[in-house]
Backbone as CSV, one residue per row, in Angstrom:
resi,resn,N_x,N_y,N_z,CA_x,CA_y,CA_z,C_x,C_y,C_z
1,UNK,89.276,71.042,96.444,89.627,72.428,96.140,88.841,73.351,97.061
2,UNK,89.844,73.987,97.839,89.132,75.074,98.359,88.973,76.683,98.105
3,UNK,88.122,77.686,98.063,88.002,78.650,97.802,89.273,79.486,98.186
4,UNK,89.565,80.698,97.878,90.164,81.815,98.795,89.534,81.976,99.894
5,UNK,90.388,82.550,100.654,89.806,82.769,102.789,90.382,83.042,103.242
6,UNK,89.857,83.379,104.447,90.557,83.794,105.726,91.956,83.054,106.253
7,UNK,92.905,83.044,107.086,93.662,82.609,107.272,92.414,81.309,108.182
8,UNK,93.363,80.349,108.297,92.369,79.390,108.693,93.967,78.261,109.653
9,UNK,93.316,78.180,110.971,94.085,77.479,112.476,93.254,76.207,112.405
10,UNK,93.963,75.329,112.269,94.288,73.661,112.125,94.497,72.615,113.027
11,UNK,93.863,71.952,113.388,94.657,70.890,114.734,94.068,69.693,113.834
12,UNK,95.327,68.932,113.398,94.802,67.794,113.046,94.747,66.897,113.965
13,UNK,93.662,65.942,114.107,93.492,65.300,115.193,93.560,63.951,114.904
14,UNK,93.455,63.512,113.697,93.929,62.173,112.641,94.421,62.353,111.662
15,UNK,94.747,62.105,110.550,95.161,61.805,109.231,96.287,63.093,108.983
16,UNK,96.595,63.277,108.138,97.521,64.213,107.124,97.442,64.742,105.595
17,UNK,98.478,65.412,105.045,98.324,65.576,103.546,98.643,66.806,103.530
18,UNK,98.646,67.736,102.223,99.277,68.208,101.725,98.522,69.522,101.309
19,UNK,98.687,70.831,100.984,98.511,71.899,100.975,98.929,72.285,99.518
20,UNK,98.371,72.418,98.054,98.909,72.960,96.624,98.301,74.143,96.538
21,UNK,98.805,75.711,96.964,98.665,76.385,96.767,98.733,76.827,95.102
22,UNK,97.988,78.462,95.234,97.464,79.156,94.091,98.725,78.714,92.772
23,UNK,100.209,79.180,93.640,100.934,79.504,92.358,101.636,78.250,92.070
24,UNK,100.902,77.017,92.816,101.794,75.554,92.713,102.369,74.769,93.417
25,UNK,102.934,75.461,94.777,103.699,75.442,95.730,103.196,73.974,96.866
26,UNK,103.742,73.492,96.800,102.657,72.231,97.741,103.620,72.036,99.066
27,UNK,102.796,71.949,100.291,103.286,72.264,101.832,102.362,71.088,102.374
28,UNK,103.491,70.469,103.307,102.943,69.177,103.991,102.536,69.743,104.952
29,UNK,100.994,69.838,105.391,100.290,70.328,106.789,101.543,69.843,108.157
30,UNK,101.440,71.263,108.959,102.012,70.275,110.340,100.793,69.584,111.458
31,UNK,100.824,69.142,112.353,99.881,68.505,113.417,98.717,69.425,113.924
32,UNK,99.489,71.275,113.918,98.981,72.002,114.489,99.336,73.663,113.379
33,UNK,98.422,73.769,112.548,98.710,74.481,111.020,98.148,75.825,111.039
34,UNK,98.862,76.683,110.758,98.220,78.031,110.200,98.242,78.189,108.607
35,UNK,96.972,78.321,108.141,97.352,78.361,106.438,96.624,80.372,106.584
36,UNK,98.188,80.736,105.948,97.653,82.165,105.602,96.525,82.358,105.173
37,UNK,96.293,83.796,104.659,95.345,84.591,103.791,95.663,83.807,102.642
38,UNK,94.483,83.187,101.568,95.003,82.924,100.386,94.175,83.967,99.350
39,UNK,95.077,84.209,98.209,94.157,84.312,97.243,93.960,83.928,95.576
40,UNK,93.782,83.057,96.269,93.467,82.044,94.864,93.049,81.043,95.477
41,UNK,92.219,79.882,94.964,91.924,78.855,95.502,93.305,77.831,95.759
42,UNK,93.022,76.788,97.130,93.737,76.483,97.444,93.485,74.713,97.491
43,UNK,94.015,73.711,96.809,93.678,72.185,96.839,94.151,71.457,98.205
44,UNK,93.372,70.794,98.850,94.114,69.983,99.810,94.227,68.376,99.221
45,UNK,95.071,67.677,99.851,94.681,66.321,99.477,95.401,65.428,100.665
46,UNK,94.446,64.908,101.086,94.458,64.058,102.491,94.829,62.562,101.575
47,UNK,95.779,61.858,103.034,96.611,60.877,102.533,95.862,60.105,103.050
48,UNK,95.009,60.165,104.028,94.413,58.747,105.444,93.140,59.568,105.249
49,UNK,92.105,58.601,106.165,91.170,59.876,107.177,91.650,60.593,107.790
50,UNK,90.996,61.871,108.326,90.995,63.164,108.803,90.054,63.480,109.962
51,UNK,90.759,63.846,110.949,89.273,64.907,111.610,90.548,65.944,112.103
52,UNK,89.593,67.050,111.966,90.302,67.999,112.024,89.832,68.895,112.472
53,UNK,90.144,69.812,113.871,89.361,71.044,113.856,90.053,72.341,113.471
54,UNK,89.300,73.092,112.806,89.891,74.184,112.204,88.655,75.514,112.437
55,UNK,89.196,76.426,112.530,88.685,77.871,112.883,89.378,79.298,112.040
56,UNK,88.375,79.886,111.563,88.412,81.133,110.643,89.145,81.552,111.330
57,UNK,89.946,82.174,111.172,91.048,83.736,112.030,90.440,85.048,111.201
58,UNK,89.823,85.935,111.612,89.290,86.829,110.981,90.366,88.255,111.234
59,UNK,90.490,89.356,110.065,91.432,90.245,110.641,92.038,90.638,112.289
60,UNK,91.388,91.041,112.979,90.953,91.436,114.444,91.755,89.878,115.077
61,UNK,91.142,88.850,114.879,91.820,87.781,115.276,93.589,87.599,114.911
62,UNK,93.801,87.711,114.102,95.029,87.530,113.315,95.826,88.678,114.116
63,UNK,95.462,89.894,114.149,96.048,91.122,115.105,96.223,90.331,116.211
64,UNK,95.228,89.825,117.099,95.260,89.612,118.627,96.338,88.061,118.873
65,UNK,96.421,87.623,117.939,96.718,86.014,118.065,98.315,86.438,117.535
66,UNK,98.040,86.708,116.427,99.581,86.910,115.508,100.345,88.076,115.958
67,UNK,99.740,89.067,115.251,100.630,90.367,115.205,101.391,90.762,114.080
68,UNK,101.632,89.650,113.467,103.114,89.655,112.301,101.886,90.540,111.157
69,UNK,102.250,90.922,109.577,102.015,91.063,108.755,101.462,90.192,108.384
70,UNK,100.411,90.151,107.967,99.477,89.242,106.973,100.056,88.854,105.879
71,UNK,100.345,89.729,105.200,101.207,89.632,103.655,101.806,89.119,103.548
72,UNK,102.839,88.721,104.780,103.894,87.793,104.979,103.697,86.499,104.703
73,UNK,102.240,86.415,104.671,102.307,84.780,104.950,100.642,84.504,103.919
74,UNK,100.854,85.181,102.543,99.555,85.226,101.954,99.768,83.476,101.040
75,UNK,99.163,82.920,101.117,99.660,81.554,99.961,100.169,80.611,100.390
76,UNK,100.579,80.297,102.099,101.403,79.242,102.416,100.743,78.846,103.886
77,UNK,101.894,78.280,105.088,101.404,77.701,105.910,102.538,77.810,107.243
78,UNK,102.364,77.496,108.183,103.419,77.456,109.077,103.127,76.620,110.198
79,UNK,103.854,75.857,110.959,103.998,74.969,111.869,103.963,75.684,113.619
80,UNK,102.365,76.209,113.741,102.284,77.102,114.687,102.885,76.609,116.166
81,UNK,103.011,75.696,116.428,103.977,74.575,117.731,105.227,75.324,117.578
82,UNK,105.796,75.084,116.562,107.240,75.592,116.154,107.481,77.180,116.313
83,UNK,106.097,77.968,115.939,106.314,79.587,115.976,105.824,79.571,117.580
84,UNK,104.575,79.033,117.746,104.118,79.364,118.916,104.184,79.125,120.763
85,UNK,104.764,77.523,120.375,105.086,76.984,121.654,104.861,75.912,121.907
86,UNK,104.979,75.258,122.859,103.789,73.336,123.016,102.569,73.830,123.880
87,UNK,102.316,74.904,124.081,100.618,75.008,124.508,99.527,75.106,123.450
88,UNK,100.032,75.083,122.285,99.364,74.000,120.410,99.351,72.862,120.809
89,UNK,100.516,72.376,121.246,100.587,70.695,121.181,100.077,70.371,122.456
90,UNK,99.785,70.454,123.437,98.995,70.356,124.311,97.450,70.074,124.157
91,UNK,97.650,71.331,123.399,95.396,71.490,122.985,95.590,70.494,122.196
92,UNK,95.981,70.224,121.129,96.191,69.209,120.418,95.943,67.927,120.791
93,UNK,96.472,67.321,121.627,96.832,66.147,122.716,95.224,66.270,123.810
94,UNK,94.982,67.371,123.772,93.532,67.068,124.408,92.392,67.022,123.773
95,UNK,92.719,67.615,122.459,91.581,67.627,121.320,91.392,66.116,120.912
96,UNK,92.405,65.462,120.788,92.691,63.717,120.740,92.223,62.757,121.987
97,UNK,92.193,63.172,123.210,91.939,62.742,124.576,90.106,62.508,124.350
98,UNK,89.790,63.711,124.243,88.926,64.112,124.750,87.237,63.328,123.740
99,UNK,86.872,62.698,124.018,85.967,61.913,123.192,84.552,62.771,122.635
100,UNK,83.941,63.402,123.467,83.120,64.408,122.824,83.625,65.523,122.382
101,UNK,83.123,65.723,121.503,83.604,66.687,120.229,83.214,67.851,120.635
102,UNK,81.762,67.953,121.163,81.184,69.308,121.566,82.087,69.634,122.798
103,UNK,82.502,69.334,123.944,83.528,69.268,124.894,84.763,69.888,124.357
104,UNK,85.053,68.964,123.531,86.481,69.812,122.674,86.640,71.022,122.750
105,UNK,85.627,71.300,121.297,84.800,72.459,120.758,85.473,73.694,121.678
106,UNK,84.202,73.431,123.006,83.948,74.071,123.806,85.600,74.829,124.473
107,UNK,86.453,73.739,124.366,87.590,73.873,125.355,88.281,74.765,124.502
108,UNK,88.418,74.352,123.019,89.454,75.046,122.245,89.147,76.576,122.189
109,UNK,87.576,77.184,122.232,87.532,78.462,122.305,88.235,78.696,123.929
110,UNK,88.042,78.132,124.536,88.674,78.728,125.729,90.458,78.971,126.283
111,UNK,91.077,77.866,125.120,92.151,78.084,124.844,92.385,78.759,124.257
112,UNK,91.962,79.454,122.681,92.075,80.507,121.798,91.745,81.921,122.208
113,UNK,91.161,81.983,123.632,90.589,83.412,124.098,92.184,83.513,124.831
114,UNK,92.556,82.677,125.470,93.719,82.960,126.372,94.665,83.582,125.739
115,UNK,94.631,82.964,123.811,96.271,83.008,123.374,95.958,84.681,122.824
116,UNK,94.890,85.583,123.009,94.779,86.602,122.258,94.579,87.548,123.468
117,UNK,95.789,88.695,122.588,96.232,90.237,122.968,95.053,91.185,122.534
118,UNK,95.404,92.487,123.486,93.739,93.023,123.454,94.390,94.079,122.181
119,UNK,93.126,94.144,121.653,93.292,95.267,120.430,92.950,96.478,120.819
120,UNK,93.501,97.692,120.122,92.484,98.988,120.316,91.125,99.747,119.311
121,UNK,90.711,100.476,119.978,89.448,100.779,119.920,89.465,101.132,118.533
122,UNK,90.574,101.641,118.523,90.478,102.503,116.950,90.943,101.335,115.878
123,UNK,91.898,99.940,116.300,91.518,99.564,115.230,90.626,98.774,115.133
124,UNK,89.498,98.384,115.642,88.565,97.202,116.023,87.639,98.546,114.983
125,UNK,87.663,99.765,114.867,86.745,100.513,114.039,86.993,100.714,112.483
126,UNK,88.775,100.738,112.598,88.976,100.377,110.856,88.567,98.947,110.504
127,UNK,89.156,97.673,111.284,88.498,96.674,110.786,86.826,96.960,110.172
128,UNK,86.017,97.408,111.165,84.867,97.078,110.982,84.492,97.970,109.388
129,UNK,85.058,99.109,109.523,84.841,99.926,108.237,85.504,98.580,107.114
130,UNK,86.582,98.614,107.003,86.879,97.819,106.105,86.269,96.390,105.598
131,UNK,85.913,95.619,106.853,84.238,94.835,106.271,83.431,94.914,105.876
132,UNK,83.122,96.415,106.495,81.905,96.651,105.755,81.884,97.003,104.460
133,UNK,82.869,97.355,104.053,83.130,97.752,102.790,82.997,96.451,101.945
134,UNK,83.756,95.716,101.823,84.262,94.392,101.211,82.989,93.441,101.374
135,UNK,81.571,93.553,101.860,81.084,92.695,102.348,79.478,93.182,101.505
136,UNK,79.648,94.521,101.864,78.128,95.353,101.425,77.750,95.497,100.143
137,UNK,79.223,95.548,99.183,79.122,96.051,97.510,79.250,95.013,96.585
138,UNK,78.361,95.110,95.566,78.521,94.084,94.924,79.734,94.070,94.012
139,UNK,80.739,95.323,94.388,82.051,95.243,93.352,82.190,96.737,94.577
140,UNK,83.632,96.344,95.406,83.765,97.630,96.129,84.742,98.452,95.569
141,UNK,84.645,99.808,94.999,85.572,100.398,95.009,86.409,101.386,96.090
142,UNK,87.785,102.013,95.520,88.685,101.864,96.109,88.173,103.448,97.117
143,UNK,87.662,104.637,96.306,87.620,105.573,96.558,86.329,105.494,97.773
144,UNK,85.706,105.316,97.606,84.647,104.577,99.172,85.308,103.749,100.174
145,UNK,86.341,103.392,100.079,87.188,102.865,101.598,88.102,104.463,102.278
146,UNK,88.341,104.975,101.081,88.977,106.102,101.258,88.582,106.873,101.842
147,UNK,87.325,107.224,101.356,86.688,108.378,101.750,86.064,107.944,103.162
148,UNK,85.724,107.026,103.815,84.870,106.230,104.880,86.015,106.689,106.130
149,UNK,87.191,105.842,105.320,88.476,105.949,106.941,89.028,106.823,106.776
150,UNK,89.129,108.322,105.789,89.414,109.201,105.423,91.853,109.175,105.621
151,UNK,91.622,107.930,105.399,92.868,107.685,105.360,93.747,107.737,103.799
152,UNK,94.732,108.001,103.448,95.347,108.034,102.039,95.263,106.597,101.554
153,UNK,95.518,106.358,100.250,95.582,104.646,99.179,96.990,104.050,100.121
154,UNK,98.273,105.232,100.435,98.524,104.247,100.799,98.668,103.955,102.556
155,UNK,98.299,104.474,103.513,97.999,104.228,104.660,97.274,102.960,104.591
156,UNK,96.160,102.727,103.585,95.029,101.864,104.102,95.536,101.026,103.425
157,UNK,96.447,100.619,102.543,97.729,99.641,101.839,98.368,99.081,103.315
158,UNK,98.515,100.085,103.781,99.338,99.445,104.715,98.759,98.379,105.768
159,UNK,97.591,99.136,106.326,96.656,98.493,107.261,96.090,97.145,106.375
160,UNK,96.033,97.083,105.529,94.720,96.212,104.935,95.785,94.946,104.116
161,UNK,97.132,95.281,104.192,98.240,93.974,103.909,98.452,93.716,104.980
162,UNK,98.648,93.737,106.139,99.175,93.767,107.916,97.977,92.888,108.395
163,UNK,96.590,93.153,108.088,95.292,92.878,108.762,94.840,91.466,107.781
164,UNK,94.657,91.813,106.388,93.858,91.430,105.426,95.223,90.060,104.524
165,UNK,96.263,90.725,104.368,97.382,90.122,103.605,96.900,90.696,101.988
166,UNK,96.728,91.876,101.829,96.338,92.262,100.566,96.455,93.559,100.445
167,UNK,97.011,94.120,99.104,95.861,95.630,99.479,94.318,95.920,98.715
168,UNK,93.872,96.723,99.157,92.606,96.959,98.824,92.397,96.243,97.393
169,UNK,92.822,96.781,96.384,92.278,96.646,95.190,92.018,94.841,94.738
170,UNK,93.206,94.082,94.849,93.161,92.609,95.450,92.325,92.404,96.369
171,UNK,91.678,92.963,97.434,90.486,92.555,98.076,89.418,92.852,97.168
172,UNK,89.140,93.762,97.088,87.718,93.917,96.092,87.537,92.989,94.938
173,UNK,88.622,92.617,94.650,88.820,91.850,93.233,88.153,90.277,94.235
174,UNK,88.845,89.896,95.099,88.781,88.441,95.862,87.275,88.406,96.600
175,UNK,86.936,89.600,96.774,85.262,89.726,97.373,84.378,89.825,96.589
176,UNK,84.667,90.492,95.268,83.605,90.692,94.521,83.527,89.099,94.173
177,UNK,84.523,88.243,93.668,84.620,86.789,93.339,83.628,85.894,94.444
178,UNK,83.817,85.979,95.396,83.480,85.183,96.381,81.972,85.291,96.283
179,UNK,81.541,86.774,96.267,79.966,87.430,96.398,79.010,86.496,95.288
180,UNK,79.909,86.823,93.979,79.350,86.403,92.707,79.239,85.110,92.926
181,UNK,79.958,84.337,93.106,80.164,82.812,93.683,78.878,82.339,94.103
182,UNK,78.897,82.849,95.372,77.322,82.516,96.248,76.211,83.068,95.757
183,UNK,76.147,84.160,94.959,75.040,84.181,94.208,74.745,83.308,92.859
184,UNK,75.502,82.329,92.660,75.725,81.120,91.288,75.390,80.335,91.965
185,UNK,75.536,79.723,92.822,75.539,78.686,94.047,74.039,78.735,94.528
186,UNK,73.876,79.402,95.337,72.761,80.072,96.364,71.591,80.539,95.361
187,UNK,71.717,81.235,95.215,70.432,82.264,94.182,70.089,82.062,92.759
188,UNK,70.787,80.924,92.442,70.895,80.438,91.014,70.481,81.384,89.938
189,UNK,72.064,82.667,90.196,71.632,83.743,89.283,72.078,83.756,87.882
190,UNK,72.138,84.433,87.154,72.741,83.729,85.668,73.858,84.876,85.915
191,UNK,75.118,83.977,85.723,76.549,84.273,85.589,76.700,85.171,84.831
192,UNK,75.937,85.437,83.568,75.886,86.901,82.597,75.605,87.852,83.125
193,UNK,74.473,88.140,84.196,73.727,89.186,84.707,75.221,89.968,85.774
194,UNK,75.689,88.653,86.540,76.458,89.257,87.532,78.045,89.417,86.612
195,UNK,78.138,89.468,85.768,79.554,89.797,84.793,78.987,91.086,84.761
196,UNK,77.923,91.634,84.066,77.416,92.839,83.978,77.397,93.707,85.353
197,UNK,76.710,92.880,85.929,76.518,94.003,87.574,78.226,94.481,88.383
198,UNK,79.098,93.232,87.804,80.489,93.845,88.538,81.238,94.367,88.572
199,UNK,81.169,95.231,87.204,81.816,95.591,86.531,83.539,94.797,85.684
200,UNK,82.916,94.169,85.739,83.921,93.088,84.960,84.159,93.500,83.558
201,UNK,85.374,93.734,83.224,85.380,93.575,81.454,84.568,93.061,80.264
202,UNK,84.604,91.842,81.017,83.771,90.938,79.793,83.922,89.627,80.223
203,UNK,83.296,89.000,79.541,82.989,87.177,80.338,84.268,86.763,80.658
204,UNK,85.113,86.707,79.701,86.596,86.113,79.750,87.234,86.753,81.054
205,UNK,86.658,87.913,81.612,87.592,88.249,82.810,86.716,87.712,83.796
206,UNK,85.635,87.467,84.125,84.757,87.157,84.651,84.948,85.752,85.204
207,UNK,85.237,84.774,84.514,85.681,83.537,84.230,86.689,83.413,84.588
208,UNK,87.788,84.086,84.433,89.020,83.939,85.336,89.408,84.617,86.539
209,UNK,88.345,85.461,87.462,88.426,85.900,88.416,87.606,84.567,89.112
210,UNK,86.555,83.767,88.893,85.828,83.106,89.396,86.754,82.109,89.422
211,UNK,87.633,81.755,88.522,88.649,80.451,88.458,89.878,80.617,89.293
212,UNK,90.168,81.806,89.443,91.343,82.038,90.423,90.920,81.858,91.816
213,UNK,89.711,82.840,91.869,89.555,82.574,93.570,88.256,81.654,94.160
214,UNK,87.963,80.924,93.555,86.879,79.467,93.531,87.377,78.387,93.011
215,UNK,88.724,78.488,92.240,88.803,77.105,91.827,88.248,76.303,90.634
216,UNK,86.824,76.859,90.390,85.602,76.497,89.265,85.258,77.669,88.245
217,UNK,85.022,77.260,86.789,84.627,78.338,86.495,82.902,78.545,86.899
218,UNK,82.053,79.480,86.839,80.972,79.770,86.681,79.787,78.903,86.416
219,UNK,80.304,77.776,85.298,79.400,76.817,84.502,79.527,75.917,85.582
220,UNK,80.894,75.317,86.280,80.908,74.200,87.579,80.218,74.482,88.109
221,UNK,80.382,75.812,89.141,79.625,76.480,90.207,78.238,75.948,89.892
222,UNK,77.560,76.381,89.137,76.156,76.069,89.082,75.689,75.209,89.012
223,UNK,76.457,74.162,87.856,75.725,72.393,87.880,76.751,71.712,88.310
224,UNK,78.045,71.538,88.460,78.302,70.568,89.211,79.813,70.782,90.135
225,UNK,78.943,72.054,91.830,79.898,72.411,92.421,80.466,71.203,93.632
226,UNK,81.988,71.169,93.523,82.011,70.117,94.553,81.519,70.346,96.366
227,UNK,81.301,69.053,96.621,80.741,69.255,98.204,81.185,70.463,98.974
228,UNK,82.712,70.742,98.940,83.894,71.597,99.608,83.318,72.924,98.866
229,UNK,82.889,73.272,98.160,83.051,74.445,97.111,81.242,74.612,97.825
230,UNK,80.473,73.763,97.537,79.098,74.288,97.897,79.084,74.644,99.439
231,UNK,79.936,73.450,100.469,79.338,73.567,101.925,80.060,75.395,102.103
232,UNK,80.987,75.762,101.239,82.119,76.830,101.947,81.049,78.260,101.445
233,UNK,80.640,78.150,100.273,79.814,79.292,99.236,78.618,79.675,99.935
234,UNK,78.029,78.246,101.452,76.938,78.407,102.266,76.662,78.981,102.995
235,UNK,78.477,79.711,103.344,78.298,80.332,104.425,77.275,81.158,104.778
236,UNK,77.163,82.214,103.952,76.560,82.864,103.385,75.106,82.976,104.240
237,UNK,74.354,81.701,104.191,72.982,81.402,104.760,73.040,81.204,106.239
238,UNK,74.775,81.417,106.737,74.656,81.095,108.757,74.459,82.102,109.475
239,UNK,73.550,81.968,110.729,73.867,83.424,111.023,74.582,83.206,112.561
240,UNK,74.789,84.494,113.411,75.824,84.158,114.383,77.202,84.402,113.942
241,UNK,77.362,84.798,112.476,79.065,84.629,112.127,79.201,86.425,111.678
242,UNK,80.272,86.503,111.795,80.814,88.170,111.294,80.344,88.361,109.612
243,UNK,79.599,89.262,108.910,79.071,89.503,107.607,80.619,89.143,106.693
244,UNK,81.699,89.483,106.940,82.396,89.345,106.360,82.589,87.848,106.032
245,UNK,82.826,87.244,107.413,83.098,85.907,107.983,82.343,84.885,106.329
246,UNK,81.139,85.563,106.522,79.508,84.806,105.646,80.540,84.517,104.136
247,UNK,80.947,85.747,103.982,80.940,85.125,102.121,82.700,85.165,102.165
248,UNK,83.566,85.121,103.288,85.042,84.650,102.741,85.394,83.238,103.081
C-alpha cells in the first residue's frame, strides 16, 4: 500500500503487476507508466520480481513534461510509449542494457531534461506560493492561498486542478494527512494531540482522513507501519528534495 502522491514516471525494468486504486479500479502497469496525482492511497501488487525506476513528477514537472490537466488523470495510469512515443521505450531498453544502476540513474535524468518544455516565470512563482502553502501549515487554509496569489477560489481552482489534479480544499485535506502521518511515524507524536492541532472534527474524522490518504489508520502508523508506508513517510528526513517533494 502506497500513500497519496505526486504523479509518479515508471520504467519497469523486470517484473509486472497491477495498480488498485482509491475507488477500486485495478490497472495493469505498462513497461513504461505514468500513475497520476492520487488521492487516496494506492495498493500495488507485483506478480514476479521488480526493479523499477521511478521518479516524483512534481507540479512544474508535470507542466514541462505533460501539459494536459492534472485532474484528468487523478486515480489512474497511462501507457506513456503509447501517449508519448518510443523515445520511453528506448530509455527503457537502455535502462535494461545498461548494468550499473548509478550510470542508468545518471542517463535517465538526462533523458527527462530533454523531454521538458520551458515554463514561465510567473508560473514557476505560483507553483512555489502554492508549496509553500501546502507544505508550511500544519492544516492550510483556503483564505491564505488567496490572499498570497491574490487570485479568486476560483482562478486558483483552476491552476491547482491543471498543476496539482485537485482543488485547493482537497489539497489541504491530502497535506494536512500526509504532515500528520510523518509526525506518527517520525516524531512519535500522539495521534490525539495532532487531531486537536488540525483542526479535525473529532477522532472519527481524523481516522478516516489518515485511512484514505495513508492507507493505515493512526494506531498502524505508529506500531506496525509497513516497510512502503515507513520508507515513503521518511521522506521527510532527505534533504536535496523540493519541501513539498519531503512530505508528498
Amino acid at each position: 500500500m502506497t500513500r497519496a502522491d505526486m504523479p509518479q514516471l515508471r520504467f519497469m525494468v523486470a517484473g509486472h503487476g497491477d495498480y488498485e486504486f482509491f475507488d477500486g479500479r485495478v490497472a495493469t502497469t505498462p513497461e513504461v507508466c505514468l500513475v497520476g496525482p492520487t488521492m487516496g492511497a494506492t495498493r500495488f501488487l507485483l506478480k514476479s520480481p521488480a526493479e523499477v525506476y521511478g521518479v516524483s513528477v512534481l507540479p512544474l514537472g508535470w507542466l514541462a513534461m505533460c501539459g494536459t490537466d492534472a485532474s484528468q488523470h487523478v486515480d489512474t495510469l497511462f501507457d506513456v510509449v503509447q501517449r508519448a512515443g518510443e523515445r520511453f521505450q528506448n530509455e527503457l531498453e537502455r535502462l535494461r542494457a545498461e548494468p550499473d544502476r548509478d550510470v542508468a540513474a545518471a542517463g535517465l535524468w538526462d533523458f527527462l531534461e530533454s523531454e521538458l518544455s520551458p515554463v514561465s516565470s510567473q508560473m514557476i512563482a505560483l507553483v512555489s506560493a502554492i508549496d509553500e502553502w501546502l507544505s508550511d501549515s500544519d492544516s492550510p487554509q483556503i483564505e491564505d492561498i488567496v490572499e498570497t496569489t491574490g487570485l479568486s477560489a476560483r482562478q486558483l481552482a483552476r491552476y491547482t486542478n491543471k498543476l496539482y489534479g485537485a482543488p485547493p480544499k482537497l489539497l489541504a485535506r491530502k497535506y494536512r494527512a500526509l504532515r500528520c502521518a510523518s509526525q506518527i511515524v517520525i516524531d512519535k507524536k500522539n495521534w490525539t494531540e495532532l487531531c486537536d492541532e488540525g483542526n479535525f472534527y473529532d477522532q472519527s474524522h481524523f481516522i478516516r482522513e489518515i485511512k484514505q490518504f495513508l492507507g493505515h489508520t493512526p494506531h498502524q502508523l505508529l506500531h506496525d507501519p509497513t516497510a512502503v508506508a515507513r520508507l515513503t513517510v521518511q521522506r521527510r528526513a532527505l534533504t536535496g528534495l523540493a519541501k513539498i517533494n519531503r512530505i508528498s
